[in-house]
C-alpha positions, 0 to 999 in steps of 0.5 A: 688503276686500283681495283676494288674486292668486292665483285660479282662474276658468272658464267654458264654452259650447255654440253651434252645435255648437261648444263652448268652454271658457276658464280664467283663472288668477292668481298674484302679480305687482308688475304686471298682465302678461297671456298670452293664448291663443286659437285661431289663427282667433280670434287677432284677437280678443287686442287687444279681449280684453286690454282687457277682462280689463285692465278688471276686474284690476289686479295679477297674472300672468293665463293666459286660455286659450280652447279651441274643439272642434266637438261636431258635424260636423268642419269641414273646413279649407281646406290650403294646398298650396303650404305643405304641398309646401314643408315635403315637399320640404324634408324629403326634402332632409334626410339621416337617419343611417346605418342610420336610415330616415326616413318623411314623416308628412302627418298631422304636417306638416299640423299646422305653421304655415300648412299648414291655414288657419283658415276666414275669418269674415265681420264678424257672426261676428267680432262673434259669436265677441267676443260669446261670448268677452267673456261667457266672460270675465266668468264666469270673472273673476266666479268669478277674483275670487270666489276672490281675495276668498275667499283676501283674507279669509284673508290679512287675519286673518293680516296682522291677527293680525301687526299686533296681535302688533307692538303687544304688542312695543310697548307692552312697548318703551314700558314698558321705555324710561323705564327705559333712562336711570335704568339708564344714570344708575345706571350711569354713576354707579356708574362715577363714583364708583369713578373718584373713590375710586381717584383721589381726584378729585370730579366735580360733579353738573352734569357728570353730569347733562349726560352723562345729559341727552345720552345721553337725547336720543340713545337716545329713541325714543318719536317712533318708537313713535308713529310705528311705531303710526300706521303699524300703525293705517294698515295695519289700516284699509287691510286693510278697504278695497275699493280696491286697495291692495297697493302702499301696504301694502308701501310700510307694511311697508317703513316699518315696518321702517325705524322698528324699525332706528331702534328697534334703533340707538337703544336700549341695552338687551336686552330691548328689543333682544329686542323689536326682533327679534320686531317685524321678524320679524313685519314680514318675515311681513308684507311676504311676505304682502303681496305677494300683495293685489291 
């Protein structure tokens, strides 16, 4: 069954004293684009963490965001002197305005770039912290596509429920078709005959006949009906589907469109018209929802 791109997924876990907490979220996307935030001591760990997440999510604008937080004792975190003197001297070389008077908060600078170094972990904590972040990920994508599928079934009985109000359009277009010639007969006959009473001319019936053999040809649309149908039959059976197939839903949609503007140009007649109208109304609702399945 289709799933939808947006989605909410978290996970959280406590080892050694050091608890982390990651949240992943999803909205919709034409592609799959990726914005990742780790600790700065664990940004090492993006390149393995965006192949992983890349692994099991197709579509979507996906936030991953990890946070760290010591529940035992602080540890303290190595400061770069050199930097921290750098961004003083720099700041005392600053002239605030008149009347103002300016105070150098160490607490603040030490907060900037480069000023507490993130501790150097030895190559079994490294494997470790991948270890913790790849399990934290998979609970939370768990849960991301658990969400996904939840708001997939919902926008399948909407998409669904569009498709079979097309289909009652159509076949009220495909009763009214047949009668758009005998009318255009009954029409062009009508005007016929008050041409040849107020000019006292005849016109043959084969003459007439050809006139309404032609307008035939050009104003059937029983070719985009079925085709129109087919497509429908195409979508429904796409919405039940476990692949991803977002994509090919909207390329339906927009083919869709495509055959009731042929409809519209083709057919002479209001009602039909009228039909045409709710049709692509429904295939607008239909191309909105669809931008949001995976």
């Amino acid at each position: 069954m289709i799933q939808s791109m947006t989605g909410y997924g978290a996970a959280q876990h406590v080892e050694d004293g050091v608890s982390y907490a990651l949240e992943i979220r999803s909205f919709n996307n034409r592609y799959l684009k990726l914005s990742i935030k780790l600790p700065e001591y664990l940004q090492f760990l993006e390149s393995d963490v965006d192949r992983h997440v890349r692994s099991r999510i197709a579509r979507g604008t996906i936030t991953f965001t990890l946070r760290v937080r010591s529940e035992g004792r602080v540890v303290l975190r190595p400061i770069n002197m050199a930097a921290l003197q750098g961004y003083v001297e720099q700041l005392s070389q600053t002239q605030p305005p008149a009347g103002a008077h300016a105070t150098i908060d160490l607490a603040t600078i030490a907060l900037l770039p480069g000023v507490c170094e993130a501790p150097d972990l030895d190559d079994e904590a490294r494997k470790r912290q991948l270890e913790i972040i790849a399990n934290l990920a998979d609970r939370a994508i768990d849960a991301l596509i658990e969400m996904r599928r939840e708001e997939g079934q919902a926008l399948r009985r909407d998409l669904l429920g569009s498709c079979d109000a097309i289909r009652d359009h159509l076949s009220q277009i495909a009763a009214q078709a047949p009668k758009v010639v005998d009318e255009y007969h009954q029409r062009l006959k009508t005007r016929v005959e008050t041409l040849m009473r107020a000019g006292g001319f005849e016109l043959e019936a084969e003459g007439l006949m050809r006139e309404v053999a032609v307008f035939a040809e050009r104003c059937d649309i029983s070719e985009e009906i079925a085709r129109l149908r087919s497509h429908l039959d195409q979508f429904t059976q796409l919405c039940d589907r476990e692949d991803r197939v977002g994509r090919t839903l909207e390329f339906l949609s927009q083919e869709m469109l495509r055959e009731a503007n042929t409809v519209a140009s083709k057919s002479n007649n209001a009602d039909i018209a009228r039909s045409v109208v709710q049709i692509k109304g429904l295939i607008d609702r239909l191309k909105e929802q669809v931008q949001n399945v995976e």
